[in-house]
Structures are given as structure tokens and as C-alpha cells.
N, CA, C and O atoms as a GROMACS GRO file, in nm:
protein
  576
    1UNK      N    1  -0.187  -0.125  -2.136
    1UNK     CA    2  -0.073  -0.046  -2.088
    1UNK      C    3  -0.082  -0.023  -1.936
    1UNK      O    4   0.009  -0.056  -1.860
    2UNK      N    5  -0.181   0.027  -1.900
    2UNK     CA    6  -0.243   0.010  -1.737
    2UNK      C    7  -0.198  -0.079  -1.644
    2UNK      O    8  -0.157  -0.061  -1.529
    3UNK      N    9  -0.212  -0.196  -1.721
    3UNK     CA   10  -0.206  -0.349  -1.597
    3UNK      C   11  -0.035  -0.371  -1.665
    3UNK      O   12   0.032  -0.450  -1.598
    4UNK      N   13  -0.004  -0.343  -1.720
    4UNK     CA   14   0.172  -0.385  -1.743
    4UNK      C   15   0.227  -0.291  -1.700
    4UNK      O   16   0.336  -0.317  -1.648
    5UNK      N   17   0.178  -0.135  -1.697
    5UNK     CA   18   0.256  -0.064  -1.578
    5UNK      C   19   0.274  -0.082  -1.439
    5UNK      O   20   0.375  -0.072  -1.369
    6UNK      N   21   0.131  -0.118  -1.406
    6UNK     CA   22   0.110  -0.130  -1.253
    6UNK      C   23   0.176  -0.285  -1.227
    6UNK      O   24   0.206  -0.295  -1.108
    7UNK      N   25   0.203  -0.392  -1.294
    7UNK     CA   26   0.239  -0.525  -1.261
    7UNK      C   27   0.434  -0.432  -1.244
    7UNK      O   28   0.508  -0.436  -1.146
    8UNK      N   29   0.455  -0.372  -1.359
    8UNK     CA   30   0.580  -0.348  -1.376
    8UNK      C   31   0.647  -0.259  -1.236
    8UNK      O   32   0.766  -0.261  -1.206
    9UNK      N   33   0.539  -0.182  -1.162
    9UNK     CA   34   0.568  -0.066  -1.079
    9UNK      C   35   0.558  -0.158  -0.967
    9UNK      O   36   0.651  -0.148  -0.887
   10UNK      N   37   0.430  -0.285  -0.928
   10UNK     CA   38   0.449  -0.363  -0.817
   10UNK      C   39   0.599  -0.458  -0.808
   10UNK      O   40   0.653  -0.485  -0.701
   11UNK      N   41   0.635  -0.490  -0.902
   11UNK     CA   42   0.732  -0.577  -0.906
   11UNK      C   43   0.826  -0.536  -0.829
   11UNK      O   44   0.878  -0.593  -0.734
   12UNK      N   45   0.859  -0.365  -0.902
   12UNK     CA   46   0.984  -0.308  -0.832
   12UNK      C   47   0.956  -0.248  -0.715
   12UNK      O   48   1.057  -0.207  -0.658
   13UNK      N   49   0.844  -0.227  -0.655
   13UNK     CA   50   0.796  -0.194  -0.518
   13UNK      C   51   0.854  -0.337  -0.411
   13UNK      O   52   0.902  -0.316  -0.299
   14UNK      N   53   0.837  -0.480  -0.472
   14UNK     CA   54   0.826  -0.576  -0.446
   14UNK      C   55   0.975  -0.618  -0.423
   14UNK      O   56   0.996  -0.702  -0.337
   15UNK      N   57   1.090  -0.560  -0.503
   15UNK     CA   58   1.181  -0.570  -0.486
   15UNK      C   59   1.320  -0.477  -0.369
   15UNK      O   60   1.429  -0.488  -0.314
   16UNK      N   61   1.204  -0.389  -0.395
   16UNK     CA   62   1.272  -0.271  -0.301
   16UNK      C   63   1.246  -0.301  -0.159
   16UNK      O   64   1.327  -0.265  -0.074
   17UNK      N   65   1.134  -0.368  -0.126
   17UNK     CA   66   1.066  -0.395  -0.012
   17UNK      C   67   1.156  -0.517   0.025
   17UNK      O   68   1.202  -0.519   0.139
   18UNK      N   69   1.190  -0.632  -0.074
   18UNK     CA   70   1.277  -0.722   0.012
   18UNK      C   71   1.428  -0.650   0.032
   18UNK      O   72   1.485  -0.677   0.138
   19UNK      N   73   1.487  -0.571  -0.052
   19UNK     CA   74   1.603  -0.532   0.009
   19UNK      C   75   1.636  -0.464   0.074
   19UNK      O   76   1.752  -0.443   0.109
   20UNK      N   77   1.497  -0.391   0.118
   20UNK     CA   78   1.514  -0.283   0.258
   20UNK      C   79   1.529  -0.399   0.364
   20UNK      O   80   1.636  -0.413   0.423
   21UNK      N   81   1.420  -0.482   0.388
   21UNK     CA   82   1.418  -0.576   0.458
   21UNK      C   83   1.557  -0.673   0.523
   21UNK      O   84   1.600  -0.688   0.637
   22UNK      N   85   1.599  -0.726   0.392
   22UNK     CA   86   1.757  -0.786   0.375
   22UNK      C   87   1.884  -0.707   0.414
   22UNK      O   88   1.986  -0.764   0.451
   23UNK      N   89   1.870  -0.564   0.403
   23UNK     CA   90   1.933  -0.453   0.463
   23UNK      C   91   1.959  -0.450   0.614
   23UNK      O   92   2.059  -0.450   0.685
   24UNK      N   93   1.805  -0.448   0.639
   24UNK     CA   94   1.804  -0.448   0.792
   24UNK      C   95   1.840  -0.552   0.898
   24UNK      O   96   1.874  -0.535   1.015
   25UNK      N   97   1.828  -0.654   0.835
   25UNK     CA   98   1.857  -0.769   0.859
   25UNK      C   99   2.044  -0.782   0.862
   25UNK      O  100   2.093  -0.844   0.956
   26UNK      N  101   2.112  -0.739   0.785
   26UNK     CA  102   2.229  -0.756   0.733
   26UNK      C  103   2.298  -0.625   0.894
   26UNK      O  104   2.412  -0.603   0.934
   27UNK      N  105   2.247  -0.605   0.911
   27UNK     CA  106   2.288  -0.443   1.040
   27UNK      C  107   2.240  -0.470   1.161
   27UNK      O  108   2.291  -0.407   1.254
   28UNK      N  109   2.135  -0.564   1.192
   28UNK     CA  110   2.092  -0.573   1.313
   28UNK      C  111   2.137  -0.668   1.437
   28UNK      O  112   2.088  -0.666   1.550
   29UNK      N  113   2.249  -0.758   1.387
   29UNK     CA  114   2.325  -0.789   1.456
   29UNK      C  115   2.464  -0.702   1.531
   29UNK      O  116   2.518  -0.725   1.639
   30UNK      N  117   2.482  -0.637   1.468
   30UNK     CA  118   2.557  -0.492   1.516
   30UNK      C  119   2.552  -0.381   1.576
   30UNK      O  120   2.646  -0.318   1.623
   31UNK      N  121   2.402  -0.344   1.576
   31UNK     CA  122   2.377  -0.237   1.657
   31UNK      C  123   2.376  -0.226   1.785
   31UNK      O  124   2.307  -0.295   1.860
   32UNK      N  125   2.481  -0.107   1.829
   32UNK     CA  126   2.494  -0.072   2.008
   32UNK      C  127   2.341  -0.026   2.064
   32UNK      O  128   2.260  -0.091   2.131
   33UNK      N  129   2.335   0.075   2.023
   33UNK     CA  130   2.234   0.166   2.085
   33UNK      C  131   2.068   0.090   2.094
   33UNK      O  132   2.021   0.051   1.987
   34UNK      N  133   1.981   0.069   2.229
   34UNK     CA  134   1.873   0.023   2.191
   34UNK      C  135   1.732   0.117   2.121
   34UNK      O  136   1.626   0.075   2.075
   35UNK      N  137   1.784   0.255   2.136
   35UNK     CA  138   1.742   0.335   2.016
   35UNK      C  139   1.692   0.308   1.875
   35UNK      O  140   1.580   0.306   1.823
   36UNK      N  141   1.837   0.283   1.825
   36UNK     CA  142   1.842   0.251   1.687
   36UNK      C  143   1.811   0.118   1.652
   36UNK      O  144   1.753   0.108   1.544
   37UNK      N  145   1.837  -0.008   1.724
   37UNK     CA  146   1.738  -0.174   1.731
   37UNK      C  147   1.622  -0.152   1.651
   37UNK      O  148   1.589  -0.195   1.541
   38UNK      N  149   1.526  -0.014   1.800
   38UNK     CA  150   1.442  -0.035   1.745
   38UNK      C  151   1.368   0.046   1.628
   38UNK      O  152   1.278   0.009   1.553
   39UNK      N  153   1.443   0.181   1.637
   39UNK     CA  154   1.392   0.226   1.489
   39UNK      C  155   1.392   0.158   1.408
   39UNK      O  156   1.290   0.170   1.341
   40UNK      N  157   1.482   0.057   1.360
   40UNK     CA  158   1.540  -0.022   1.254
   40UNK      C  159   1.436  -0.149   1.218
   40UNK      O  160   1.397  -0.204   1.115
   41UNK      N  161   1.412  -0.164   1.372
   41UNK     CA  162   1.270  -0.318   1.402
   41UNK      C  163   1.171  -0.213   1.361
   41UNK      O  164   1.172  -0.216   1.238
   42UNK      N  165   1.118  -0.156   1.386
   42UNK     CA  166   0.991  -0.114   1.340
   42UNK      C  167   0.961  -0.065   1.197
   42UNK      O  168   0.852  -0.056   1.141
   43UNK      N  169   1.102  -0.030   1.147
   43UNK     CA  170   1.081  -0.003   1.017
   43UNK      C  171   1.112  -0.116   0.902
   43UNK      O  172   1.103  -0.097   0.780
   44UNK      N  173   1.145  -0.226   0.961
   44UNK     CA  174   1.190  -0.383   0.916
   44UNK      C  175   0.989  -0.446   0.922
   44UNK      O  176   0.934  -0.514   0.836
   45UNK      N  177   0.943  -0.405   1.020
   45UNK     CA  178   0.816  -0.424   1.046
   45UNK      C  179   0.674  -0.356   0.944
   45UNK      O  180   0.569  -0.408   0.905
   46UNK      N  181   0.736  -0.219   0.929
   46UNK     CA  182   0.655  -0.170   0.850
   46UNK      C  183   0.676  -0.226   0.669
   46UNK      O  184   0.590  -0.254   0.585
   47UNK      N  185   0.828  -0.224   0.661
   47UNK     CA  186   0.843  -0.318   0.518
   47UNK      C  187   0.759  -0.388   0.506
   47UNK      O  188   0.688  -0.384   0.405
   48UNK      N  189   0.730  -0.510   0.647
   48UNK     CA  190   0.662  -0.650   0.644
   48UNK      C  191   0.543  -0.644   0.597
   48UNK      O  192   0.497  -0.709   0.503
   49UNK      N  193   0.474  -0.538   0.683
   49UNK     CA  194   0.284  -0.509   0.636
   49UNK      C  195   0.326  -0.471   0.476
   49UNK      O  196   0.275  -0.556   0.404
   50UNK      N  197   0.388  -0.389   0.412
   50UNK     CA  198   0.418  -0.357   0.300
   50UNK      C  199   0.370  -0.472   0.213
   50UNK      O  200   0.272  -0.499   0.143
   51UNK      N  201   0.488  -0.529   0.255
   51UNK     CA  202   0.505  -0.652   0.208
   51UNK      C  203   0.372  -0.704   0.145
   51UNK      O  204   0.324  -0.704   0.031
   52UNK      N  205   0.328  -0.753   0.277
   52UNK     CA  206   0.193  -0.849   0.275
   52UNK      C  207   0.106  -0.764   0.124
   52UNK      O  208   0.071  -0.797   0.010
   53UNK      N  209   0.101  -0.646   0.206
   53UNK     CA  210  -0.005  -0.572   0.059
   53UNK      C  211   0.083  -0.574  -0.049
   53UNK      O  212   0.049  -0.672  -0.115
   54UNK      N  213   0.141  -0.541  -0.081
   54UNK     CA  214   0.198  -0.601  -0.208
   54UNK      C  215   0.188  -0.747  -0.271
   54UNK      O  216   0.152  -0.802  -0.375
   55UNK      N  217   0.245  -0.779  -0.141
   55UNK     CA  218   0.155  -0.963  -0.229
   55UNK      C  219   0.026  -0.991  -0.265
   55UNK      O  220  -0.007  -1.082  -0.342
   56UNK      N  221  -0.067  -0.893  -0.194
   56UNK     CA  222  -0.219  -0.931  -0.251
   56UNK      C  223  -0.217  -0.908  -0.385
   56UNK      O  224  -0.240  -0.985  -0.478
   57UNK      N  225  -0.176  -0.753  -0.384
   57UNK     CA  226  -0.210  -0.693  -0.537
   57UNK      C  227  -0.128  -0.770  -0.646
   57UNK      O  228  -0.170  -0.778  -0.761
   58UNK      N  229  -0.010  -0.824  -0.606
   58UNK     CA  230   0.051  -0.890  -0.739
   58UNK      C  231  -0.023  -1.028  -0.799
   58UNK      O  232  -0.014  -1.072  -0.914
   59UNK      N  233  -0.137  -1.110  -0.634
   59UNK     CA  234  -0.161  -1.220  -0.663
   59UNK      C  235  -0.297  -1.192  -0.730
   59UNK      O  236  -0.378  -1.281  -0.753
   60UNK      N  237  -0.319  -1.043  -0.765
   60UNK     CA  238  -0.467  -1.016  -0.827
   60UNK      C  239  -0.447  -1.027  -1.012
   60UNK      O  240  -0.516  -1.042  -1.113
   61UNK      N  241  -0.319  -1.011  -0.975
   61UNK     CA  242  -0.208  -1.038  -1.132
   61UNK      C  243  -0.191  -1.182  -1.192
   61UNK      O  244  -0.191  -1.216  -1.311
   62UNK      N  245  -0.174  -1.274  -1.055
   62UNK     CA  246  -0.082  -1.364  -1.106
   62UNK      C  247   0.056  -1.377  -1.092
   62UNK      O  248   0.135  -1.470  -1.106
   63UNK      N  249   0.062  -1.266  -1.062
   63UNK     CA  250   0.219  -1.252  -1.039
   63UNK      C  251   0.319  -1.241  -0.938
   63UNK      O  252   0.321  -1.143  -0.863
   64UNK      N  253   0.412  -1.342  -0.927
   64UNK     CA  254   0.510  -1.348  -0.801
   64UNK      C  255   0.600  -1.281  -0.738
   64UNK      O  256   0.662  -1.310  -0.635
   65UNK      N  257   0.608  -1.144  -0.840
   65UNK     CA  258   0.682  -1.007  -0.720
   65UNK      C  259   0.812  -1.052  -0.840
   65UNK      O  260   0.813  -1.117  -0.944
   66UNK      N  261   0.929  -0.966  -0.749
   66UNK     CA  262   1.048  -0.947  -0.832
   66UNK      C  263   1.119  -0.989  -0.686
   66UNK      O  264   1.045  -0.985  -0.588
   67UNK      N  265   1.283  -1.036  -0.662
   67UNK     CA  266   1.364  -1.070  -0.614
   67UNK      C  267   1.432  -0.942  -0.645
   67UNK      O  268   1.433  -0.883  -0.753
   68UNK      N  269   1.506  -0.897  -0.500
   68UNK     CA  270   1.594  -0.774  -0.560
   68UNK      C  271   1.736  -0.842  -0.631
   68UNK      O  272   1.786  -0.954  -0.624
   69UNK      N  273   1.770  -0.722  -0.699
   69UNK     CA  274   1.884  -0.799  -0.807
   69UNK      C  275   2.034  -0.849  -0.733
   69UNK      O  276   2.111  -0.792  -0.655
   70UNK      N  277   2.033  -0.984  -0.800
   70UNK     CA  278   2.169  -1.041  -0.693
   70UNK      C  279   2.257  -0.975  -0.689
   70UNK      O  280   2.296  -0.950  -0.575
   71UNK      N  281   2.338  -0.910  -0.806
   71UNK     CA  282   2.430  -0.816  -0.784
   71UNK      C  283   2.440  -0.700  -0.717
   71UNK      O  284   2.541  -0.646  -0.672
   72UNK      N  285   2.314  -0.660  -0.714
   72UNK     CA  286   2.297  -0.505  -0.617
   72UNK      C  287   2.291  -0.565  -0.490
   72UNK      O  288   2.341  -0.507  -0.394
   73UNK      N  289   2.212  -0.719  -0.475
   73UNK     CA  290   2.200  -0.750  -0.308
   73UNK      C  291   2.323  -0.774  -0.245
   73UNK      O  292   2.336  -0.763  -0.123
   74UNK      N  293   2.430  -0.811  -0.332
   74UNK     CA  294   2.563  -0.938  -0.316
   74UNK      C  295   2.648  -0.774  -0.269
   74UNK      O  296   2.663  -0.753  -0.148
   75UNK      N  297   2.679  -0.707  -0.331
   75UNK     CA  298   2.725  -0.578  -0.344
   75UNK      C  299   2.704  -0.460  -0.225
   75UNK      O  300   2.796  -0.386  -0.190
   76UNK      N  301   2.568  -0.454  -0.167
   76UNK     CA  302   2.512  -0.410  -0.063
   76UNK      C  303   2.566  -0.481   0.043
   76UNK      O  304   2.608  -0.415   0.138
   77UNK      N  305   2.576  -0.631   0.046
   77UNK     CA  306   2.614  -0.696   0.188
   77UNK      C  307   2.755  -0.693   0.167
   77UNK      O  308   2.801  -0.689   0.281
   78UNK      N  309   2.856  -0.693   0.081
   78UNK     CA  310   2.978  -0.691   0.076
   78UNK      C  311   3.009  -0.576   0.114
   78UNK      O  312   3.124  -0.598   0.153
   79UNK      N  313   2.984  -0.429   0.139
   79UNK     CA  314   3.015  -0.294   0.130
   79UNK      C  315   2.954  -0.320   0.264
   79UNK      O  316   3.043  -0.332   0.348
   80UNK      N  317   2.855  -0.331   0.305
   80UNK     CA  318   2.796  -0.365   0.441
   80UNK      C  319   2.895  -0.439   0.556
   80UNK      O  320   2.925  -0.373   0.655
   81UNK      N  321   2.940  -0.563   0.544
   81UNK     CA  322   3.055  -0.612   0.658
   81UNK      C  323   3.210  -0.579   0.611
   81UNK      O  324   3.312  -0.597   0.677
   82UNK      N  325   3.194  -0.516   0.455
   82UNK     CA  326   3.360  -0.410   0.452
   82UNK      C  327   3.381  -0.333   0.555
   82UNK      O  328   3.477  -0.329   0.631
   83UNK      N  329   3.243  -0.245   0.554
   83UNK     CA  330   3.227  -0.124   0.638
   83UNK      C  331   3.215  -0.150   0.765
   83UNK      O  332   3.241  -0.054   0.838
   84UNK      N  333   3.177  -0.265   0.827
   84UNK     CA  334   3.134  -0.290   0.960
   84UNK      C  335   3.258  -0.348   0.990
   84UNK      O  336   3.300  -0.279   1.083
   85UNK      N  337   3.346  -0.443   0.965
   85UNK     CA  338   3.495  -0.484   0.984
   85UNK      C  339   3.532  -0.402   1.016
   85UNK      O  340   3.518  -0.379   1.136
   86UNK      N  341   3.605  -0.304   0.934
   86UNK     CA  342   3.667  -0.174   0.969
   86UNK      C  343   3.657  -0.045   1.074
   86UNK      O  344   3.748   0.033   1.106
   87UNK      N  345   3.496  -0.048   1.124
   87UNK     CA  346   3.449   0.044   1.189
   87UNK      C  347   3.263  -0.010   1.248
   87UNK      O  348   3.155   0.028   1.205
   88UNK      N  349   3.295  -0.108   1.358
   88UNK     CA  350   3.163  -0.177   1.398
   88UNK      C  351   3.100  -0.075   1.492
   88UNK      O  352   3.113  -0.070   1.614
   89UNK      N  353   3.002   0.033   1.386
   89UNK     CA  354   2.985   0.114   1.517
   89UNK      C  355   2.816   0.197   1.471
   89UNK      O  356   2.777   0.217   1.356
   90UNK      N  357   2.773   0.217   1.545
   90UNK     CA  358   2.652   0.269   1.482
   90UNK      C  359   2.630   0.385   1.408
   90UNK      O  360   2.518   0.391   1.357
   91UNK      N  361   2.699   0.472   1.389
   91UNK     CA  362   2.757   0.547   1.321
   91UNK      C  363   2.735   0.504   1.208
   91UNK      O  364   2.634   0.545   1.150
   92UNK      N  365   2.826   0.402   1.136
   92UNK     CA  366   2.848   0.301   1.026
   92UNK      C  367   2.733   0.249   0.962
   92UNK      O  368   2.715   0.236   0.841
   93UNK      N  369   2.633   0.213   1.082
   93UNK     CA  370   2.518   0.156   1.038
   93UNK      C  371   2.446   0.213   0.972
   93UNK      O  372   2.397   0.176   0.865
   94UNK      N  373   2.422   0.366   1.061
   94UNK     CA  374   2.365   0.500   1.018
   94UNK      C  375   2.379   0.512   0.880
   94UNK      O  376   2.306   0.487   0.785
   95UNK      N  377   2.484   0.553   0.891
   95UNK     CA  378   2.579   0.575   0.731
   95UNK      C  379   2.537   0.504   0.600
   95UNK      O  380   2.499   0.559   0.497
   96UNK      N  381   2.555   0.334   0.634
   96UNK     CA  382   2.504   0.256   0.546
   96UNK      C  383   2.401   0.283   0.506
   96UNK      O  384   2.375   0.317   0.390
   97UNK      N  385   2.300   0.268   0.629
   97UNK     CA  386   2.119   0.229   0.611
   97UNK      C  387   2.086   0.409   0.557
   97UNK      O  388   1.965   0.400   0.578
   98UNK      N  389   2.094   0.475   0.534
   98UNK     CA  390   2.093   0.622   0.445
   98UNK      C  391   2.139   0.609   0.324
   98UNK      O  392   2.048   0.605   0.242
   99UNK      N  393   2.284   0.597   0.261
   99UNK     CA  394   2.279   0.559   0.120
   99UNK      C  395   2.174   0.447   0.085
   99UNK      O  396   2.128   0.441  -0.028
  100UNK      N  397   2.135   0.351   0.191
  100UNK     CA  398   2.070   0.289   0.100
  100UNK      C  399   1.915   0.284   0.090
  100UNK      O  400   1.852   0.217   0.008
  101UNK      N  401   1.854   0.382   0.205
  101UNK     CA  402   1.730   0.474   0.162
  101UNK      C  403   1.743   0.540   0.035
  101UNK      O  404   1.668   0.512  -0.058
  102UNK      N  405   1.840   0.631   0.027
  102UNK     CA  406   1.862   0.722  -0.099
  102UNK      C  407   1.873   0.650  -0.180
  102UNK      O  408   1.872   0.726  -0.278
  103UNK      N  409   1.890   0.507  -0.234
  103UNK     CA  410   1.884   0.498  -0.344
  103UNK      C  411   1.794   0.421  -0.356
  103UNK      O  412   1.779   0.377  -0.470
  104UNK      N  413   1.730   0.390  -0.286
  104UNK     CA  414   1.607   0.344  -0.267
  104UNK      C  415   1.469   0.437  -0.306
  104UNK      O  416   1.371   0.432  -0.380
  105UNK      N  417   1.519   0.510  -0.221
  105UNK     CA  418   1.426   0.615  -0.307
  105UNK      C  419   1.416   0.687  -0.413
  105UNK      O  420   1.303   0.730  -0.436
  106UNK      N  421   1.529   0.725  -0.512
  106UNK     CA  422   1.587   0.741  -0.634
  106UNK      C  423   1.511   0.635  -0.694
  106UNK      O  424   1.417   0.652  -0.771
  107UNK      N  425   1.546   0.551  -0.665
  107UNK     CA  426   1.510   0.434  -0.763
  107UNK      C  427   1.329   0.454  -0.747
  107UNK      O  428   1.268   0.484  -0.850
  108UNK      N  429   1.280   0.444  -0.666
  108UNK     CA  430   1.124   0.466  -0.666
  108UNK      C  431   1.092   0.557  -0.747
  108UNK      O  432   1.009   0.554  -0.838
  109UNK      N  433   1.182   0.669  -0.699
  109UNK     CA  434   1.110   0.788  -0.815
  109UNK      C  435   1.120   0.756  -0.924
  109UNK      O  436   1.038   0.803  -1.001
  110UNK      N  437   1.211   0.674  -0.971
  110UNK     CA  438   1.215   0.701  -1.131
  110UNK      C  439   1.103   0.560  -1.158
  110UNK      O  440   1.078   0.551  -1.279
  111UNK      N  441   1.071   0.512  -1.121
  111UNK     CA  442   0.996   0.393  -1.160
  111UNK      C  443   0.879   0.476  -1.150
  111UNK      O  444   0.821   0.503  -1.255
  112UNK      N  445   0.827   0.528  -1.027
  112UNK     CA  446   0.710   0.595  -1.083
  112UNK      C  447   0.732   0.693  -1.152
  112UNK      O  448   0.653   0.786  -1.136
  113UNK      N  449   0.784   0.702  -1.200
  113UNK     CA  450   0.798   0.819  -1.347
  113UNK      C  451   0.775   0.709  -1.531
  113UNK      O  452   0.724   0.724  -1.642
  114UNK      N  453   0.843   0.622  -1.465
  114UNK     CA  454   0.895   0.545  -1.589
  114UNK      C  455   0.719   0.473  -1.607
  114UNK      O  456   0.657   0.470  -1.713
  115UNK      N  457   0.669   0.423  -1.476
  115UNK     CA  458   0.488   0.346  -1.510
  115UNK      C  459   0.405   0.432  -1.508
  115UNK      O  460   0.308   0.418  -1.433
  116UNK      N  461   0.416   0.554  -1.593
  116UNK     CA  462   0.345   0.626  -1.501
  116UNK      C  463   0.205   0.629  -1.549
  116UNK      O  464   0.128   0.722  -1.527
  117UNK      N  465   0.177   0.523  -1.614
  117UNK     CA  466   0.019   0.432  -1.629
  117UNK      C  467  -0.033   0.326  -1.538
  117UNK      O  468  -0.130   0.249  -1.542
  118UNK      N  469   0.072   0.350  -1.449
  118UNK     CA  470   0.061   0.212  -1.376
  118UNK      C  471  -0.091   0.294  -1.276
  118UNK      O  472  -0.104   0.415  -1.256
  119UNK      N  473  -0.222   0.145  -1.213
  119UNK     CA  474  -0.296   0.250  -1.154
  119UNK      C  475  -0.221   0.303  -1.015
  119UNK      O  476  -0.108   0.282  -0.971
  120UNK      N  477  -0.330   0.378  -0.968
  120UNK     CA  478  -0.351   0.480  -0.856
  120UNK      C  479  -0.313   0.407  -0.742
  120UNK      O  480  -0.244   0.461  -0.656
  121UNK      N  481  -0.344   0.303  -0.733
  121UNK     CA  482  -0.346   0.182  -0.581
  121UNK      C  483  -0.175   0.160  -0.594
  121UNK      O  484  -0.105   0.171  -0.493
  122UNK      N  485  -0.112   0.126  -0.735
  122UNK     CA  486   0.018   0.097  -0.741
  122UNK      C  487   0.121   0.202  -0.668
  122UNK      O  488   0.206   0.190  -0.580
  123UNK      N  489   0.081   0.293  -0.734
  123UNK     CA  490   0.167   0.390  -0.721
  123UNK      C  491   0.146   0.485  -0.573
  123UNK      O  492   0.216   0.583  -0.545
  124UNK      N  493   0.048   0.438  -0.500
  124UNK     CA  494   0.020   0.459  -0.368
  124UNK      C  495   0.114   0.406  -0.266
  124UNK      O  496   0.170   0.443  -0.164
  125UNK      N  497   0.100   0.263  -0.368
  125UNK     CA  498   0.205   0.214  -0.213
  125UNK      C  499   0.391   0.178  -0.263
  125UNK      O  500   0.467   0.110  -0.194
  126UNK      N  501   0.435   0.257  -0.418
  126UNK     CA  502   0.525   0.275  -0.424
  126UNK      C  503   0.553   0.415  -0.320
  126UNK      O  504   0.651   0.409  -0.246
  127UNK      N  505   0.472   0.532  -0.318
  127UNK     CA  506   0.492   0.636  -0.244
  127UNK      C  507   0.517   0.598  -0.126
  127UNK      O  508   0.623   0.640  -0.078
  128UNK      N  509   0.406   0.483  -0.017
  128UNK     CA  510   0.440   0.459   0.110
  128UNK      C  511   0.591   0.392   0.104
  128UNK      O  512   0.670   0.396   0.199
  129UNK      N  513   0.611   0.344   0.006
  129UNK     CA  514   0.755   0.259   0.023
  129UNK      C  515   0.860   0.384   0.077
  129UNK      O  516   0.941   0.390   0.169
  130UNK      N  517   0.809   0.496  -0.044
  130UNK     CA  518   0.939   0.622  -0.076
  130UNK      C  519   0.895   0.689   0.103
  130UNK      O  520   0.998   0.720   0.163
  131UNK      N  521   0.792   0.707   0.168
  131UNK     CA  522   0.797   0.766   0.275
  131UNK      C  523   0.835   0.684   0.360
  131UNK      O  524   0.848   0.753   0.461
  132UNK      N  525   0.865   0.565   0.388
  132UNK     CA  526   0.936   0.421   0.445
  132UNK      C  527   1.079   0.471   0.444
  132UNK      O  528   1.132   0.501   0.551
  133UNK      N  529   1.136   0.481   0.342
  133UNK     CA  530   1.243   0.496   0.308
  133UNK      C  531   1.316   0.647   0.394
  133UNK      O  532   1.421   0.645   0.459
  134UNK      N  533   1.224   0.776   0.372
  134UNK     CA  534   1.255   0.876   0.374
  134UNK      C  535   1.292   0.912   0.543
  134UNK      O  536   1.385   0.968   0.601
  135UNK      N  537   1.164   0.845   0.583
  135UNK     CA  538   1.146   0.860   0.772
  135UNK      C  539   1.259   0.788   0.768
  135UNK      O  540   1.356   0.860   0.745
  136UNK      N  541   1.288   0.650   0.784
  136UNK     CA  542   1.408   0.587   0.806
  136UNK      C  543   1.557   0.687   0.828
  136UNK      O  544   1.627   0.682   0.928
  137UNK      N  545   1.577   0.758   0.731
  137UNK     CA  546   1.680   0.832   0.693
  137UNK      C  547   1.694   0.926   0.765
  137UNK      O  548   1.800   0.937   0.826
  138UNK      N  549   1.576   1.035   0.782
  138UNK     CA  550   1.539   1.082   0.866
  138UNK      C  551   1.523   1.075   1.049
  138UNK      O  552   1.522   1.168   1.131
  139UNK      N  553   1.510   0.925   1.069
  139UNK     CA  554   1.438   0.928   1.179
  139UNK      C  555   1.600   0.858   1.242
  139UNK      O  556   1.608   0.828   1.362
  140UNK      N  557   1.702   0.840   1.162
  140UNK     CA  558   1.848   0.788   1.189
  140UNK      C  559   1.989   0.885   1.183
  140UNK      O  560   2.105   0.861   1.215
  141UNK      N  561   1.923   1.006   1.127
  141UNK     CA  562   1.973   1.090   1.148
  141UNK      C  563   2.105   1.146   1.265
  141UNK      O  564   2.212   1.198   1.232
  142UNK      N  565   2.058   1.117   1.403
  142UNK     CA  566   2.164   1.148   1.492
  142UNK      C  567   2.268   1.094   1.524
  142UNK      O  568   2.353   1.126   1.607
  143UNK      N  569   2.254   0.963   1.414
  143UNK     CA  570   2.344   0.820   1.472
  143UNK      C  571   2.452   0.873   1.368
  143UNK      O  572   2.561   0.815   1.368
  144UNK      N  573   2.432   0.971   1.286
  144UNK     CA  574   2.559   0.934   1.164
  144UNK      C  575   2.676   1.051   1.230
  144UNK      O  576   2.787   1.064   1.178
   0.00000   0.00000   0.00000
């Protein structure tokens, strides 16, 4: 139960981590302010190290991570250049990249709720994900 929680809790760590990533990516051609560039780069950066550790621990598994889900990704970038068409402004970006901390982090919580056999190391760096997420939101704050 242990190693199928913690494979189950890396996966979705694994998935959250590419669509923060894909997020940021999807906004960073738009941004005015060189402020917000780089909050956005450094926290596109911190995903990355994420990243990397997450790939160790899944390859201690065997296992190749999770892809975030096409419909939530397809859905995110469609609502993403809806919103940026209409109003290309950092503001917008703000706006975006916050709902999609929050549900980013929603979603973390309940996964570590849902593995909650998964080990200690897993659920460590689902938390760094959720404080990834939280600063972001936080640290973008003035732009909205």
C-alpha cells in the first residue's frame, strides 16, 4: 500500500509540475513588466529542479511520471489566449497564473489526503510543489 501510494502521489506531483511549467510557458511571451518575467522565470525554474527530483524518485519505481491531463492542459491554454486576445495585459496574466496555482494546489491537497500512505519523501515534495504554487500566487499578487 506504501509504494502504490507514494508511486500514485509522485505521479500527480509529476503532473502538476509539468503543467505549472506549460502554464508558464503559455504567459511568458506576453508579459510587460520585467518584474513579473522574472518572478514567473524563477518559478518556471524552481518547477525544473522539482522536476529533476521527481524524476529520480519515480525512476527508483520504474516509473515514468504522469503527463498532465490533455483536456485540463487543452482547456488551460484555450482560456489562456481567450483571455489574453481580449485583454493582453499583465493583469490577465496575474489573474490566470492564480486560478491556476489554486487549483493546483487544491488538487495537491486532496492527493495528499487521498495517498496518505504514500512515504514521507513523497509527500515532502508534493508540499514543496503546494509552497511553489502558493509563493507564486502570492509573490504575483500586485499585478492582478
Amino acid at each position: 500500500m506504501i509504494e502504490q501510494d507514494t508511486i500514485k502521489l509522485l505521479r500527480e506531483c509529476d503532473a502538476g509540475v509539468k503543467m505549472g511549467v506549460s502554464s508558464i510557458d503559455d504567459v511568458l511571451g506576453y508579459v510587460s513588466s520585467e518584474e513579473l518575467r522574472e518572478i514567473l522565470t524563477k518559478c518556471k525554474e524552481e518547477h525544473n529542479k522539482l522536476e529533476v527530483e521527481l524524476q529520480s524518485l519515480l525512476d527508483r519505481y520504474s516509473d515514468d511520471g504522469k503527463e498532465p491531463n490533455p483536456m485540463a492542459k487543452g482547456m488551460s491554454w484555450m482560456k489562456t489566449n481567450m483571455k489574453l486576445m481580449m485583454n493582453e495585459s499583465d493583469h490577465t496574466i496575474a489573474d490566470l497564473m492564480t486560478d491556476g496555482c489554486n487549483m493546483g494546489v487544491k488538487s495537491l491537497n486532496e492527493y495528499l489526503n487521498k495517498y496518505e500512505a504514500a512515504d514521507e519523501k513523497s509527500k515532502d515534495i508534493a508540499k514543496k510543489l503546494i509552497n511553489l504554487e502558493e509563493k507564486l500566487a502570492h509573490d504575483i499578487r500586485d499585478f492582478l
